[in-house]
N, C-alpha and C positions, 0 to 999 in steps of 0.2 A: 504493500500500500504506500510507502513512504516514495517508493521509485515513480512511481504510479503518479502521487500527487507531483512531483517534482518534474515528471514531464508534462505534465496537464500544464503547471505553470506555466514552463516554457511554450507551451504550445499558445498558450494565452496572450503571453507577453509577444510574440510574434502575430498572432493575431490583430491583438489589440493596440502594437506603436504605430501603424501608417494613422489610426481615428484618435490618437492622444490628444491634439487640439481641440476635436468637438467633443470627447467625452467629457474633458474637465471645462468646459465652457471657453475656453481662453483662444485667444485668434495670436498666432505669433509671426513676428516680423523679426528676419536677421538682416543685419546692416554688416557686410560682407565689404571691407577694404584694408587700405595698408594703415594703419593704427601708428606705425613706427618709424617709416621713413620718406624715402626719396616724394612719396604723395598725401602723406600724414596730415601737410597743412589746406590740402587742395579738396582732400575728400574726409578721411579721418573722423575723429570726434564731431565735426561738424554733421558732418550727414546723419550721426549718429542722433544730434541736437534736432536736426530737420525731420526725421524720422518722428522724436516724439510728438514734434508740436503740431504733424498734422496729425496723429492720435489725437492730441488734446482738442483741436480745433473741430475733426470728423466730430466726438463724441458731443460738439456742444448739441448737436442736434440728435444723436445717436449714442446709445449706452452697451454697446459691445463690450466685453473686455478684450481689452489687446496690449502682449505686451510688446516690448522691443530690446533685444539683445545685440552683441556683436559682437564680432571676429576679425582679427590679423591675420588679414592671408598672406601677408611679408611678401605680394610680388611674386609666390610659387603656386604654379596650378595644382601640384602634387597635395599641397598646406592646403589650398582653398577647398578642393573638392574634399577633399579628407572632414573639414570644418561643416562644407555641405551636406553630406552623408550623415555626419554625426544629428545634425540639426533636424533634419528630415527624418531618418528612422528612429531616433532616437529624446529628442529633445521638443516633437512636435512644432516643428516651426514650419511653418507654413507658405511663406514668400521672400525671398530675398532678392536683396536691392543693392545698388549702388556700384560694387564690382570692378572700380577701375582697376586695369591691367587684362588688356584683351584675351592672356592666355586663360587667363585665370577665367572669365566671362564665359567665354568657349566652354570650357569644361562645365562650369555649373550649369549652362545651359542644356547640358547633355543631359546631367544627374536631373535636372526637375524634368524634363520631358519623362524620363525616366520612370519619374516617384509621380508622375502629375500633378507638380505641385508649381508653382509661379517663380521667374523669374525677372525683373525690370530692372536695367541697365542704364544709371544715371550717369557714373565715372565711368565707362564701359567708352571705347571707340570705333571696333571695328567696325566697318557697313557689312561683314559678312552673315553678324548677328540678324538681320533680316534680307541678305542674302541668300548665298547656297545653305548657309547654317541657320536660316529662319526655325523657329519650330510655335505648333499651337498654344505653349506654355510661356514665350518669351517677350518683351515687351524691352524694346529700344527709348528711352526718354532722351532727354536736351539736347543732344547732339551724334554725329558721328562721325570718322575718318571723310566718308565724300564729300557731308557739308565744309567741314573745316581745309580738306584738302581745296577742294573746287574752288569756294569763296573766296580765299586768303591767295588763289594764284590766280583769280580772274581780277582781283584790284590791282595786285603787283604789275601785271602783266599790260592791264589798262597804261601805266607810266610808263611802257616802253622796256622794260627789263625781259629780256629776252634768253640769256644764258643762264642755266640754274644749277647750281652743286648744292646736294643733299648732305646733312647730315643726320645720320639717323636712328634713333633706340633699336637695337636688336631684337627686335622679339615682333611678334603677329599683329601689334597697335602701330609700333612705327612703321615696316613692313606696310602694313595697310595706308597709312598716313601719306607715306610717299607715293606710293601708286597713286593715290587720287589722284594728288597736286599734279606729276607726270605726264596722266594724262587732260588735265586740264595746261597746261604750259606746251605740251605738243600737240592737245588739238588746235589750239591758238600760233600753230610757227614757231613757237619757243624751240629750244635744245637743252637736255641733261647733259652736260660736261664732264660729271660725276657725282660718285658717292660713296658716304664711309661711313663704318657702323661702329657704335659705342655700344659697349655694354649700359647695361640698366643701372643708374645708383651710379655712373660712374664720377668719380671731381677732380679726373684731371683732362680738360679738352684739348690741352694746344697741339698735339699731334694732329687731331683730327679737323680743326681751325687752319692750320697752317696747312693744312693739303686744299681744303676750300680754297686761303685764301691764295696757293701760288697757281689753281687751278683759273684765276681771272675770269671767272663768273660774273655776271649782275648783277645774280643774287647767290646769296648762301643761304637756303634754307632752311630752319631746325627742324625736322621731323621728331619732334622728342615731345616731354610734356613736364611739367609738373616744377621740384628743383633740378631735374636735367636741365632744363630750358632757364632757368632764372643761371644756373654755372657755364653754359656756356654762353649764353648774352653777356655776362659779365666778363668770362675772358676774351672772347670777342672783342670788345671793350677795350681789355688791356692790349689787345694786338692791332687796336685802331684797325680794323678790317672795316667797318662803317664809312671809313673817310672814304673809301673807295670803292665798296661793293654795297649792297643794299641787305640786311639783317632783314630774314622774316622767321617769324615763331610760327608757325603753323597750327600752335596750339598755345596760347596765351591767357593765361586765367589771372583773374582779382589780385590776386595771395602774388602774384610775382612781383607785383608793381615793387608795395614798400622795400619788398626784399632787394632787388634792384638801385631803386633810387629813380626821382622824376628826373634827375640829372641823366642818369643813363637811358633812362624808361622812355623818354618824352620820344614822340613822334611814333614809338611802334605801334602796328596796326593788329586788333584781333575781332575773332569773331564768337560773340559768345552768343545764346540764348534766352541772357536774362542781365540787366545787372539792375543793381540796389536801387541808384536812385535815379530810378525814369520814373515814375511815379508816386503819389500818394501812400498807395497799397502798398507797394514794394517797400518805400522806407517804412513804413509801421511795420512791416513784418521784419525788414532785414534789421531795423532797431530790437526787435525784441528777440532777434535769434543772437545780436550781439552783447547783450545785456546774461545769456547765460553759457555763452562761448568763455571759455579759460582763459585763451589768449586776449581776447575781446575782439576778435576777429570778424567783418563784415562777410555775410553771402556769397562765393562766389555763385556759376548759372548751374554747377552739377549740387550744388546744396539743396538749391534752390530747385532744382529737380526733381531729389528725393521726395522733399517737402511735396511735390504736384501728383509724383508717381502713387505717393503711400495714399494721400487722400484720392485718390479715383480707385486705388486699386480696393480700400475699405468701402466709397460707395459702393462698387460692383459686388463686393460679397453681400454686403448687405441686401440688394437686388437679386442676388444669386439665393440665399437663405445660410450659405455656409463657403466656408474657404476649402473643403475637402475635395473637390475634383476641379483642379488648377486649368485645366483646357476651358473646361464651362466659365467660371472666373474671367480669364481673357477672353474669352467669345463677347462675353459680355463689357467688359472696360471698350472693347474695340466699336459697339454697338450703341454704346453710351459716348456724347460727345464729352470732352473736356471740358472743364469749367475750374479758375480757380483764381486768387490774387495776383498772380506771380505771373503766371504766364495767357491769363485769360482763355478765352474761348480755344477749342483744337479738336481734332481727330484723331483715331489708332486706326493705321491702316491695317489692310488684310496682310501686309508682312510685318505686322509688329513696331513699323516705324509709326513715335505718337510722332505729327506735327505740329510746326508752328513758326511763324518768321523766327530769321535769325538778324543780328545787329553786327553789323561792320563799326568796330569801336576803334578811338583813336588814344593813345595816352596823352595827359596833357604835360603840358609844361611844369615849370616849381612855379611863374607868374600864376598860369591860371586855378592851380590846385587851391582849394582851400584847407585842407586837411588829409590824414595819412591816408583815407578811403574815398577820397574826391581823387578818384583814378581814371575814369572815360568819360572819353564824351563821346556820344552816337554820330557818325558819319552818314550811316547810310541802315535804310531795313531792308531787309532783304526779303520777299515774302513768297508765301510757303512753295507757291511752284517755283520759284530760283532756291529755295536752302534744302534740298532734300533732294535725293537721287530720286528722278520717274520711277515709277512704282514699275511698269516692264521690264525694267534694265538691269535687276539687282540679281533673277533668277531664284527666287523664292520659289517651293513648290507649290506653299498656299495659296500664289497666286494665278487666280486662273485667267488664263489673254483672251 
């Protein structure tokens, strides 16, 4: 009898972990990023912040219980899906979010198709993710490799720059990042001259600076993100390659500026999805997300993401009556349009990409700045049929031609 009872257990407790969220009533959200470095300040604690407060915000109208946890996936897809796995069979979690580091992104998209449970990609870049790698579980938020490649080299490209040498993160986000841009600079007549790849986390550039810069390019591209991009703009910098060639970040967030300096910062160009203070709403929100950030750190647009991602993805269950079958879930977020402070009115396409204009931003000056988070100012909006790859072109199989 005792053996007896002791497999019944087991037999239970296998049974019973995929329904652990609905039996004990609790809706769980994991906030999945790099907690500890090279993108700690970009997505980090923060997302984690934006996470709760659209909990807080959903329930003013709605009394679910939900909570929210997180994990360091340190940048390894091996660490994240391991974190994913545990979360899902084990820990009852239900949806994760946030995800920067495309290797990493990739994989957990694999494991919730898997477990059918949701995944939504706020730090996340590939365009593969609603791509060949779309699936019915997956949801793409604020941006991704084709918006920021395409946008960032049809401006450059508008002034005349014509020659481009990459440099680029090693891994499936850079990789992706550069192929945009590539092809938008050769469908325009441009030329790749070359390209050189750094490892992830790396802090020492000049090898890879100094091949750009004796390659007499236009421009020098970063294909990088995070503090990759704020260390190589700065030694950039020190090797005065600007006096003579054209600096562009491909991927330039809030959080580089101060780190930089408006002395160094002033004049680059980025493209982000959201920032702080274009509005009313936005400052009321991005003040109260800074009021309980550590560093006292303003929003950047993937924070500001999660924040949009977590509150539709709570209406939809709600709509749904339960978060247990993740496809039904996104059928439904995709079904229901967007609505929220941050990023207003939007869509989820049939491949998982949500839309919404994107902002060609400029850094200002140290004249025109008023303070350490008075960082852009809007150049241009980009809207929704220029920021996002045509829904034909990406080869989803969701989508049907």
């Amino acid at each position: 009898m005792p053996q007896f009872r002791t497999v019944a257990t087991i037999l239970f407790a296998l049974i019973a972990t995929p329904l652990y969220a609905e039996t004990n009533g609790v809706l769980r959200i994991g906030v999945l990023n790099d907690m500890s470095s090279v993108y700690s300040d970009f997505q980090g604690p923060g997302s984690v912040i934006a996470a709760q407060m659209a909990v807080e915000d959903f329930n003013k109208q709605s009394k679910r219980k939900v909570e929210v946890t997180s994990g360091d996936h340190q940048n390894k897809p091996d660490i994240g899906a391991g974190i994913a796995r545990r979360w899902l069979d084990v820990e009852g979690v239900d949806m994760i979010v946030d995800m920067p580091n495309s290797a990493v992104a990739l994989a957990v998209g694999d494991i919730v198709r898997e477990k059918n449970k949701v995944a939504i990609g706020s730090g996340a870049g590939t365009a593969l993710l609603t791509g060949a790698k779309c699936s019915p579980n997956f949801v793409h938020w604020t941006y991704d490799t084709w918006a920021m490649g395409h946008a960032s080299a049809r401006g450059v490209l508008a002034s005349g720059a014509k020659t481009w040498f990459f440099v680029t993160a090693d891994y499936a986000f850079g990789h992706d990042l550069e192929k945009q841009a590539s092809e938008e600079v050769l469908a325009s007549g441009g030329k790749i001259v070359g390209t050189v790849r750094h490892p992830l986390g790396a802090s020492d550039f000049s090898s890879f600076l100094l091949q750009a810069q004796a390659s007499g390019a236009d421009v020098v591209a970063l294909a990088n993100a995070g503090g990759d991009t704020t260390n190589s703009v700065k030694q950039a910098a020190e090797f005065k390659i600007g006096d003579k060639q054209k600096i562009v970040a491909l991927i330039f967030d809030l959080q580089s500026v101060p780190a930089l300096g408006l002395n160094t910062a002033h004049g680059l160009i980025a493209v982000n999805a959201f920032y702080w203070d274009m509005n009313d709403q936005t400052r009321e929100w991005s003040k109260r997300f800074q009021e309980r950030h550590a560093k006292k750190m303003m929003p950047n647009h993937m924070h500001a993401g999660v924040y949009s991602a977590v509150l539709h993805y709570l209406k939809a269950v709600d709509k749904v009556g339960s978060p247990a079958d993740g496809a039904a879930v996104v059928a439904a977020m995709k079904a229901m349009p967007t609505d929220d402070p941050l990023f207003g009115q939007g869509t989820i396409r049939a491949d998982g990409r949500k839309v919404h204009p994107m902002y060609l931003l400029e850094v200002k000056t140290p004249a025109e700045s008023k303070g350490e988070w008075d960082a852009f100012k809007i150049v241009q909006t980009i809207p929704v049929d220029k920021a996002f790859r045509p829904l034909n072109e990406g080869g989803c199989p969701l989508v049907k031609n």
